[in-house]
PLY file of the C-alpha trace (Angstrom):
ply
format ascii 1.0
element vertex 518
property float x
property float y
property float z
element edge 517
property int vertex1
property int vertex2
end_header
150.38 135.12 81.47
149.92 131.24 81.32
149.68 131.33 85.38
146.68 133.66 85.16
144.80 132.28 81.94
145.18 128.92 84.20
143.58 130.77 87.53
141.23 132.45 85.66
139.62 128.59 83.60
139.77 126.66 86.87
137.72 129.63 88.04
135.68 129.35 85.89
135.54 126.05 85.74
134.34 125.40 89.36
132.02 127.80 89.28
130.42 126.04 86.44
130.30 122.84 88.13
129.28 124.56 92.07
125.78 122.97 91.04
127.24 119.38 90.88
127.87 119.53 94.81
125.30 118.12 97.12
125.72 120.73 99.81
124.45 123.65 96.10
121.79 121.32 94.81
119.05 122.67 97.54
119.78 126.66 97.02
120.15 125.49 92.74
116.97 123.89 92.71
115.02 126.52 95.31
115.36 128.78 92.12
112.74 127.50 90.67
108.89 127.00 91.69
108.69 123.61 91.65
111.92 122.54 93.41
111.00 119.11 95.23
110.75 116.84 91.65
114.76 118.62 91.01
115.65 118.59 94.16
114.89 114.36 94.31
116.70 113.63 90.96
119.64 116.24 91.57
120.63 114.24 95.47
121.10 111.41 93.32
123.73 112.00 91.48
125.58 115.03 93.23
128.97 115.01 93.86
130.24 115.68 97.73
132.59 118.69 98.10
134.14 116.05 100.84
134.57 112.93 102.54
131.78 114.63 105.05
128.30 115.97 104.61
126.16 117.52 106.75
122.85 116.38 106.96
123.37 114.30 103.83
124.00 110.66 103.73
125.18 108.90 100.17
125.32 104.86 100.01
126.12 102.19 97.01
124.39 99.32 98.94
123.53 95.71 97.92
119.48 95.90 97.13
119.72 92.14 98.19
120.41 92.98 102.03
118.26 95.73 104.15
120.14 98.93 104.85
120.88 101.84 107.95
121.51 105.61 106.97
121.82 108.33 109.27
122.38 111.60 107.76
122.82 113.18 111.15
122.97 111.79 114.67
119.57 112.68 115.20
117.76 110.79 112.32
118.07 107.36 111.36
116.73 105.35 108.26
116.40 101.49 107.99
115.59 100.74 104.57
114.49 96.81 103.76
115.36 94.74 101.09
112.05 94.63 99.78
112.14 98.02 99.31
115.62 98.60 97.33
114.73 95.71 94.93
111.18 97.68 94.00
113.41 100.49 93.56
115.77 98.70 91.00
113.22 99.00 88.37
114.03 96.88 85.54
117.90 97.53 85.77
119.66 94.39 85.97
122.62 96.09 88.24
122.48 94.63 92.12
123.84 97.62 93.89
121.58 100.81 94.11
122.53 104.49 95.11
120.83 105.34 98.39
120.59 109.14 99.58
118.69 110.46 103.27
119.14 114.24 103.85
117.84 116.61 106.27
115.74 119.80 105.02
114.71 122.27 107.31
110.31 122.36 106.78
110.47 126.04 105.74
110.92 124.67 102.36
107.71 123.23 102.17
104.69 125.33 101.06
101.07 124.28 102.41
98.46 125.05 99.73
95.78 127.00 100.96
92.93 124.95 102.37
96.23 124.10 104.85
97.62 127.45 105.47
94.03 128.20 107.94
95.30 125.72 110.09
99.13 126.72 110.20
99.09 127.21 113.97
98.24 123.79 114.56
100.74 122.12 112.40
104.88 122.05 113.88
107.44 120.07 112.60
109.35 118.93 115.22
112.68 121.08 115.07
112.39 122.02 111.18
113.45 118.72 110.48
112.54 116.82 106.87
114.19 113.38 106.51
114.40 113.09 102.67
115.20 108.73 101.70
115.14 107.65 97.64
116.79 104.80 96.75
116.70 103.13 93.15
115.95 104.59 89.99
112.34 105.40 91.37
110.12 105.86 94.26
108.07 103.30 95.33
104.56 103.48 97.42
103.08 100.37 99.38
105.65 98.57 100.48
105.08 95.14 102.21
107.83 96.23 104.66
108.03 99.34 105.34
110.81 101.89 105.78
111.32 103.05 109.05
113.02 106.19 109.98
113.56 107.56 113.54
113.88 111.00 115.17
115.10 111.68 118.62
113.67 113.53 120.69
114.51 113.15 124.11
111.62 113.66 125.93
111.27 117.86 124.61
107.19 117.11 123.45
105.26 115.13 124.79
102.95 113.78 121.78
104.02 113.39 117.72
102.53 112.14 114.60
104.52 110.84 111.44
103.58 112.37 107.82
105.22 112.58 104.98
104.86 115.48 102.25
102.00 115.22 99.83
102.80 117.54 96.77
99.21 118.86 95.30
100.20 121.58 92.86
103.76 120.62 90.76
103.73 124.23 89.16
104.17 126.10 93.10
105.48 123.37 95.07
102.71 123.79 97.68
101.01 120.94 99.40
100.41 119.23 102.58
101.19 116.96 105.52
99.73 113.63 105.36
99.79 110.55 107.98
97.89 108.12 105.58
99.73 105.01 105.62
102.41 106.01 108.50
102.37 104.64 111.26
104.06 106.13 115.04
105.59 104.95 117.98
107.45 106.11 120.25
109.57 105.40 123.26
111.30 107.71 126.35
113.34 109.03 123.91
112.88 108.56 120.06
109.89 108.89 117.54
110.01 105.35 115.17
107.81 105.86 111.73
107.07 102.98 109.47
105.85 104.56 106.41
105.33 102.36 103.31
106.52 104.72 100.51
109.65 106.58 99.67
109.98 110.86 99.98
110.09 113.39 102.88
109.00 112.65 106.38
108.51 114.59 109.06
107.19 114.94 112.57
104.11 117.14 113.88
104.35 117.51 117.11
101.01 118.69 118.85
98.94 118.47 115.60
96.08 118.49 117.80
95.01 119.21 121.55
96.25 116.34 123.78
94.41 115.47 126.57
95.68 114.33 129.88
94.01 111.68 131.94
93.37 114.28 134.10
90.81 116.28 131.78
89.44 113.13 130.11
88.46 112.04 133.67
86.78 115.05 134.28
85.10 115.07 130.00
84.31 111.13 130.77
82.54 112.78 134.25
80.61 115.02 131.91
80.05 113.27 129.35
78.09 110.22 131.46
76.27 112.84 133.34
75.07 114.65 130.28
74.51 111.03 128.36
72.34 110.06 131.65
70.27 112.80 131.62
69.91 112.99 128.10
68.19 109.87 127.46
65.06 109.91 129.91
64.51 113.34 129.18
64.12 112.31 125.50
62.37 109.29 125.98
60.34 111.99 128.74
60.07 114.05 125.14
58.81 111.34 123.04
55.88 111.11 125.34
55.19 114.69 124.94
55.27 114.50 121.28
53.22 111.57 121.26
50.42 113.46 123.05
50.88 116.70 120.74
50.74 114.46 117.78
47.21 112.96 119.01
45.83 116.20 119.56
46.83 118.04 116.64
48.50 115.51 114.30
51.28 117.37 112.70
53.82 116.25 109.80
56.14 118.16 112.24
55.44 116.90 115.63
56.40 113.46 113.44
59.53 114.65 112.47
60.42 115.25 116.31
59.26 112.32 117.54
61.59 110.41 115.04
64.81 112.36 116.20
64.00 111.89 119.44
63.93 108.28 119.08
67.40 108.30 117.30
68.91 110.65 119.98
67.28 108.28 122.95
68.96 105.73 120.93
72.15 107.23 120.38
72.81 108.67 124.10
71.19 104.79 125.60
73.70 103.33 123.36
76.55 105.34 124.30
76.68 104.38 127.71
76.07 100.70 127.51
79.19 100.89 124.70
81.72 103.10 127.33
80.20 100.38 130.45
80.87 96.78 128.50
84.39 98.27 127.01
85.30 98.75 130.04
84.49 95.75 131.34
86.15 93.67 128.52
89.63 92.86 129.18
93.03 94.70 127.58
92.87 92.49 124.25
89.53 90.87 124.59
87.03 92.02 121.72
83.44 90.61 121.78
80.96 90.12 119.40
78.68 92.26 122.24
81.02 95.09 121.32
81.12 94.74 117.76
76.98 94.84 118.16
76.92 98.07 120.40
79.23 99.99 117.93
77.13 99.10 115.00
74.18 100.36 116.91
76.17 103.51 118.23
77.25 104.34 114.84
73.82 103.62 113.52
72.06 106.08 116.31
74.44 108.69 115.16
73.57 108.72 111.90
70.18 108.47 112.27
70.50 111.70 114.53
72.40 113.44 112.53
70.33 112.45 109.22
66.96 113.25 110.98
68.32 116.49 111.94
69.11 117.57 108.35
65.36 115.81 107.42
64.60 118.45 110.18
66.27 121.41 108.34
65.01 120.64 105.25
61.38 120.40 106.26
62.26 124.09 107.09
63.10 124.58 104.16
59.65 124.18 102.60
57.73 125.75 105.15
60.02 129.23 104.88
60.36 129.01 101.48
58.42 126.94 99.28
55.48 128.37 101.71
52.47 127.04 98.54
52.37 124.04 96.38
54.10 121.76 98.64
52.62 118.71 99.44
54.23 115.41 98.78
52.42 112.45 98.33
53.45 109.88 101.14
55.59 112.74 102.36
56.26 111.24 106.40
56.85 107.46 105.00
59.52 109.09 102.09
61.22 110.82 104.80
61.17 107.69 107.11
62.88 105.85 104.16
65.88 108.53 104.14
65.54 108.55 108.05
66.16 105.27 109.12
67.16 103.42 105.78
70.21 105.81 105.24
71.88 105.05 108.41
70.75 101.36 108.66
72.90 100.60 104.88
75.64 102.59 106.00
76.01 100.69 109.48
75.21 96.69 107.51
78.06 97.52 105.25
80.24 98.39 107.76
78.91 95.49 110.15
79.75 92.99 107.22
83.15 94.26 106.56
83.61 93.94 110.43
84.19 97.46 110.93
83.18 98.11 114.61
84.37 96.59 117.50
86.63 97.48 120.44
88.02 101.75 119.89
91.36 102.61 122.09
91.74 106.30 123.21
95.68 107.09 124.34
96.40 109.49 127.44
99.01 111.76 126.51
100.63 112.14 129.91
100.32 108.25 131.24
100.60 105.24 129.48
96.70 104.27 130.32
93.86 103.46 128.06
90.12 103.91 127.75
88.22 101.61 125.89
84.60 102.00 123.95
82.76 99.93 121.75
82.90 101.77 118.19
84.23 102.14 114.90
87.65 99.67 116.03
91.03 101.03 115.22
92.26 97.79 114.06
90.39 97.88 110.70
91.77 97.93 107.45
92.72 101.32 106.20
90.62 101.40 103.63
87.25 100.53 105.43
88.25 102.92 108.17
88.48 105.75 105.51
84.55 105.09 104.49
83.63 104.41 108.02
85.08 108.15 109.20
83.70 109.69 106.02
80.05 108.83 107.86
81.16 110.31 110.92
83.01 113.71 110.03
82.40 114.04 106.44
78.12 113.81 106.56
78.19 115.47 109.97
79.89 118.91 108.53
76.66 118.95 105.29
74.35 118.63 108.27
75.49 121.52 109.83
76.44 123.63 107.10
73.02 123.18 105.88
71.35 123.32 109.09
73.20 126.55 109.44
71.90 128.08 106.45
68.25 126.78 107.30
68.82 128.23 110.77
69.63 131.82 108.90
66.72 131.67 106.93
64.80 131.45 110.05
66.61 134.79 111.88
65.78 136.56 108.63
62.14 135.71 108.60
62.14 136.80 112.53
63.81 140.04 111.62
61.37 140.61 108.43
58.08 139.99 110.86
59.25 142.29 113.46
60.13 144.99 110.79
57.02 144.19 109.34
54.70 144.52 112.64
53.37 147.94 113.69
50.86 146.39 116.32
52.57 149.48 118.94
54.07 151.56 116.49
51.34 154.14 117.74
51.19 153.38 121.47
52.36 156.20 123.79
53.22 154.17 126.60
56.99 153.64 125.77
57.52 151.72 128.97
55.48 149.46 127.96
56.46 149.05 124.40
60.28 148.73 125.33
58.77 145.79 127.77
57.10 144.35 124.92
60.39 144.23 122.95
62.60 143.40 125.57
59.93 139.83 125.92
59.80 139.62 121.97
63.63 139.53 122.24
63.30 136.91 124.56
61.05 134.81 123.05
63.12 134.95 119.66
66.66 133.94 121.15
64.66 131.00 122.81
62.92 130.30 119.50
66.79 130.64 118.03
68.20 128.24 120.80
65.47 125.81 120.10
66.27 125.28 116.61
70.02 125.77 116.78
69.59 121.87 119.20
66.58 120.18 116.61
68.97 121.07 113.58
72.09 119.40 115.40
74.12 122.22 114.90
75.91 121.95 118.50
77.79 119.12 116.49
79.10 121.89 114.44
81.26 122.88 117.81
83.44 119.85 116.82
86.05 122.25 114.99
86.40 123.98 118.10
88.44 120.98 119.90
91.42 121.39 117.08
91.86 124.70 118.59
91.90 124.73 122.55
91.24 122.33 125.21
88.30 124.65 126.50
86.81 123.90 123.25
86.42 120.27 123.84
84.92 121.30 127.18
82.15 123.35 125.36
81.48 120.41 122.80
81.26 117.41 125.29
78.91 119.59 127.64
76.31 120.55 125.20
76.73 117.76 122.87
75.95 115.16 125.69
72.65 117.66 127.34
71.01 117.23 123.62
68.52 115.10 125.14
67.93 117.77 127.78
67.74 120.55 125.50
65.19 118.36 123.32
63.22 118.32 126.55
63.39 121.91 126.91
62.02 122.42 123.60
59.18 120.26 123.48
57.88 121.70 127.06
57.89 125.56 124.97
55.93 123.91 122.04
53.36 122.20 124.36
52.76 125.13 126.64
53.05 127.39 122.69
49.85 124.82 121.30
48.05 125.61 124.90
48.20 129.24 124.40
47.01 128.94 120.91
44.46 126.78 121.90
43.22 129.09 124.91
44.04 132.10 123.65
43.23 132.25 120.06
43.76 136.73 120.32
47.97 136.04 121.60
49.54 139.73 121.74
52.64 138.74 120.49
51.47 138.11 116.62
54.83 138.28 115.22
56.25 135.07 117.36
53.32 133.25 117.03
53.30 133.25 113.59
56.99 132.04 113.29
56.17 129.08 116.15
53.27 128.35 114.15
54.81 128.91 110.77
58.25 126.70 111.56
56.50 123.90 113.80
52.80 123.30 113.41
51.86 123.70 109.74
50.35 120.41 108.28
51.26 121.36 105.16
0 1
1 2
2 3
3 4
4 5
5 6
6 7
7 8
8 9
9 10
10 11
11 12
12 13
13 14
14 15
15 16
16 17
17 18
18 19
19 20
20 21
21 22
22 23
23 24
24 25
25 26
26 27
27 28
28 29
29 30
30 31
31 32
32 33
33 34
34 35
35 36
36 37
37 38
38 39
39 40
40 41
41 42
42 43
43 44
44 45
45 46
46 47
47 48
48 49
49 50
50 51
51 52
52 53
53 54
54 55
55 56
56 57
57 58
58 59
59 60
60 61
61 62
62 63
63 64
64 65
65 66
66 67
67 68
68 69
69 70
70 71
71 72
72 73
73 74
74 75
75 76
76 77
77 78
78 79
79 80
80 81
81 82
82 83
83 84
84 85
85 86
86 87
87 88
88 89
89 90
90 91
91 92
92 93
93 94
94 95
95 96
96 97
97 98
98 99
99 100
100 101
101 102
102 103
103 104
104 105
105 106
106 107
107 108
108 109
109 110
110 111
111 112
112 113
113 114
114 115
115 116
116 117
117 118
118 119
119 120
120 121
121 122
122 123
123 124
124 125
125 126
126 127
127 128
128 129
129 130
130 131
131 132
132 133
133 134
134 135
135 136
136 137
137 138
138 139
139 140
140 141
141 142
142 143
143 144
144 145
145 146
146 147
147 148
148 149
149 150
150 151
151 152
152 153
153 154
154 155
155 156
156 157
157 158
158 159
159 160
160 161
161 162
162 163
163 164
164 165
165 166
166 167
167 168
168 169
169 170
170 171
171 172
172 173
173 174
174 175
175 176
176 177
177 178
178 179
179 180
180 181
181 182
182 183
183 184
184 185
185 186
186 187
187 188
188 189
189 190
190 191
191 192
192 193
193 194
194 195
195 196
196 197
197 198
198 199
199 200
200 201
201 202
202 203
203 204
204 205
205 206
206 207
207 208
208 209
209 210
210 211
211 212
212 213
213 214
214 215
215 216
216 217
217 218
218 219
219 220
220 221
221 222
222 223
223 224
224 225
225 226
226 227
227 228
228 229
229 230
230 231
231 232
232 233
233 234
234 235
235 236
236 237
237 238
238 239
239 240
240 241
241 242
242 243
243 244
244 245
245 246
246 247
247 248
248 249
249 250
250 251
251 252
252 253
253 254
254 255
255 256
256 257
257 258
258 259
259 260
260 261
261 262
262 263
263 264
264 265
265 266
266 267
267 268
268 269
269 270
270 271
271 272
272 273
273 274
274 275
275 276
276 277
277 278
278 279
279 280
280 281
281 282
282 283
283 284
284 285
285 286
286 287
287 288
288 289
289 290
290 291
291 292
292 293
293 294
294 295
295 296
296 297
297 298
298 299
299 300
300 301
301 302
302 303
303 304
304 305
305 306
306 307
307 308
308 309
309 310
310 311
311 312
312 313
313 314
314 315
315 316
316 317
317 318
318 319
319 320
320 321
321 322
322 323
323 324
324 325
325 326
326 327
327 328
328 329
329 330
330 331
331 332
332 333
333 334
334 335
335 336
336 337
337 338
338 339
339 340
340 341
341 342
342 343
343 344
344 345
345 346
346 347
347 348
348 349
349 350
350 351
351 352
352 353
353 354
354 355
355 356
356 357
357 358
358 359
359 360
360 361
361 362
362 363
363 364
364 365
365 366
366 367
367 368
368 369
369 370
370 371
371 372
372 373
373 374
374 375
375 376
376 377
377 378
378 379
379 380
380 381
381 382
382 383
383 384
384 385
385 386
386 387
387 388
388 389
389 390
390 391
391 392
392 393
393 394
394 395
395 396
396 397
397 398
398 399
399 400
400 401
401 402
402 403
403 404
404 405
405 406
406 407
407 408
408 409
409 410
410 411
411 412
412 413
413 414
414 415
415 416
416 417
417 418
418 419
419 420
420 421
421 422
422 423
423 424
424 425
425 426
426 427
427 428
428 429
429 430
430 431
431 432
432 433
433 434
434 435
435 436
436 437
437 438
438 439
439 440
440 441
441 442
442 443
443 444
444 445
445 446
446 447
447 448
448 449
449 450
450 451
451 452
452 453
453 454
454 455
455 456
456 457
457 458
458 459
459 460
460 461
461 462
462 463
463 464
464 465
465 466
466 467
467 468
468 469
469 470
470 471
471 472
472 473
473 474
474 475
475 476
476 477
477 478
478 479
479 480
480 481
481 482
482 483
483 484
484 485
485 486
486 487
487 488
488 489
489 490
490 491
491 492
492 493
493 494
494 495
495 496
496 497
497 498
498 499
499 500
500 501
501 502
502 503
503 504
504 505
505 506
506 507
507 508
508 509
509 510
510 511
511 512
512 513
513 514
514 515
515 516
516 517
């Protein structure tokens, strides 16, 4: 009786207590929604069932002297002193608990603007290196931790991140290399990340390129770049004589992104050429001159281009009761004195300079004159919002103006009847088939004034052919520009020749979208 009353408390008993052991504090705490915030107090004071864990590493250590953990042979965590005295708080005690485990990345739930981009984002082998030390985590370190992952030479590329919790109710939230930095050798990843929590590894976060595709893109890219600029600078003269013929508030508005694509595509190549010609670690103040102007040309592009879309915008819509006083030198202030702030402030805080691209196959460089990636962390964050940030509103508002065009299209062609009674059907379906034409040109024409080719950026997170796609018609802009200002010339010498045109419907939009002087 006694003998089974005793089996039956210690029973009991350890079930009770099963939560208390390290290797039960991950399945205890993935019973509730929010299980990192348990999950990081629990490891701290579990209990091990014995003298070995797997994956989990527990040290009393001396906050005074830097420390190594390796909760498996694979991962390894070098803590410095720095960092376990931050961690002491305001307890007086020397010696701090110290915990790295190893959670497979199924755990962690990305929140939904993520999840899109879930084929792009591996963890290298499921792996999450959790490290708290202390009585608290601590964020920007002066030394930072450093944790490494072997790898032996299974990927080729990796980036270090650590988990960024956005929602504490679900748990979910998202991968983040802000203030991690990667290296890597034949056969281990090395991450110095200046906080405490879970790190990973993403391997292939992104398309790498070989030296032997960016050879070919750097081919294209100075072929497209050469054309592009004397056929816009061929296009500004165009424009100039359209302008002195019939002077336009349009025509204007082309003439000044031509200039800032001239600019931007000029600039471009005498950035790649000098870069090149610098040495390994020599930066000059020629450099840090060509990237301000680079940076400044593509802002101006991109900002005339949206000036572009919204001059659309009152011509489609606002169609009466739109004149602005001083309406070309207003637009000349956003223009040019947008881009030229954005590009002093960065030139002051010494933004630009000498910009390093990595082969993923070789251990060779390129070298341009840009937005340098030695900057402070901070500067390069308002820097890159001017250069992904304001290019995706350009676009997305481009976009819309460029729908508001295919619906007016579509409504005038609905809307004409000119051979709704003709019984030659031949030629009617000829006469569609070149109104069809002359609409996806119209289309195509646009799509390159309102920029939105730099909307095919997305495209090079997904596949290397997309990168192919945006360098080639990203870097013919200037030819395309070209293009269009030949069809509006030889459209305002038809008009001016012709003043009965057949095709009333397409006339009407070319005259409607380009040449009003409203």
């Amino acid at each position: 009786m006694w003998t089974t009353l005793f089996i039956t408390t210690t029973l009991c008993f350890s079930v009770s207590q099963a939560g208390d052991f390290c290797e039960n504090v991950l399945d205890e705490c993935r019973k509730h929604d929010s299980w990192i915030g348990c999950y990081e107090d629990r490891i701290m004071t579990c209990k091990p069932r014995g003298r070995i864990m797997t994956g989990i590493k527990q040290l009393k250590v001396d906050s005074r002297q830097e420390v190594d953990v390796s909760p498996t042979f694979e991962h390894r965590v070098h803590i410095p002193s720095s960092a376990l005295q931050r961690s002491r708080g305001n307890v007086p005690e020397v010696e701090v608990q110290v915990v790295a485990s190893v959670i497979n990345s199924s755990y962690f739930k990305l929140s939904r603007p993520e999840r899109s981009r879930i084929q792009q984002i591996q963890v290298f082998r499921d792996s999450v290196v959790c490290v708290r030390a202390g009585n608290r985590a601590v964020e920007n370190l002066s030394q930072p931790i450093t944790l490494t992952f072997k790898h032996n030479k299974e990927v080729e590329s990796g980036t270090c991140v650590f988990w960024q919790e956005t929602s504490a109710e679900d748990g979910t939230g998202y991968w983040s290399g802000q203030g991690c930095e990667t290296n890597y050798t034949a056969h281990e990843f090395i991450c110095s990340c200046k906080r405490q929590r879970f790190f990973a590894v993403l391997v292939n976060p992104g398309i790498s390129v070989t030296k032997a595709h960016a050879d070919k893109l750097n081919y294209i890219t100075y072929i497209g770049s050469g054309l592009s600029a004397p056929f816009a600078l061929i296009s500004l003269f165009i424009y100039i004589y359209l302008h002195r013929r019939h002077p336009e508030k349009s025509i204007s508005l082309h003439m000044q992104l031509t200039v800032a694509m001239f600019c931007l595509h000029l600039t471009f190549l005498l950035s790649s050429l000098l870069a090149q010609l610098l040495k390994e670690k020599e930066d000059s103040s020629s450099c840090l001159v060509l990237g301000l102007v680079l940076h400044w040309s593509l802002l101006a592009t991109l900002t005339w281009s949206a000036l572009e879309g919204f001059h659309l915008y009152l011509l489609l819509i606002r169609v009466f009761n739109i004149y602005v006083r001083r309406y070309l030198l207003k637009l000349s202030l956003i223009g040019w004195g947008f881009p030229t702030v954005v590009a002093a402030v960065c030139g002051i805080s010494r933004v630009y300079g000498k910009y390093t691209l990595n082969y993923s196959d070789s251990n060779l460089t390129q070298h341009m004159c840009w937005i340098s990636d030695k900057s402070e962390q901070k500067l390069l964050i308002v820097s890159h919002i001017t250069t992904v940030a304001f290019p995706f509103f350009v676009v997305v508002f481009n976009a819309c103006m460029l729908g508001l065009v295919v619906f007016k299209i579509w409504d005038l062609r609905r809307g004409d009847r000119n051979f709704g009674s003709s019984s030659d059907w031949k030629k009617i379906n000829k006469e569609k088939r070149k109104r069809l034409w002359k609409d996806c040109v119209t289309v195509l024409g646009l799509s390159c004034v309102l920029g939105l080719p730099w909307g095919l950026a997305s495209t090079t997170y997904v596949s290397l052919g997309g990168i192919y796609i945006f360098t080639v018609l990203n870097s013919l802009q200037g030819l395309f520009i070209f293009l269009w200002s030949v069809a509006l010339a030889w459209s305002n010498s038809r008009t001016a020749n012709n003043s009965s045109i057949r095709d009333s419907s397409s006339q009407k939009m070319m005259t409607t979208s380009f040449n009003s002087k409203n």
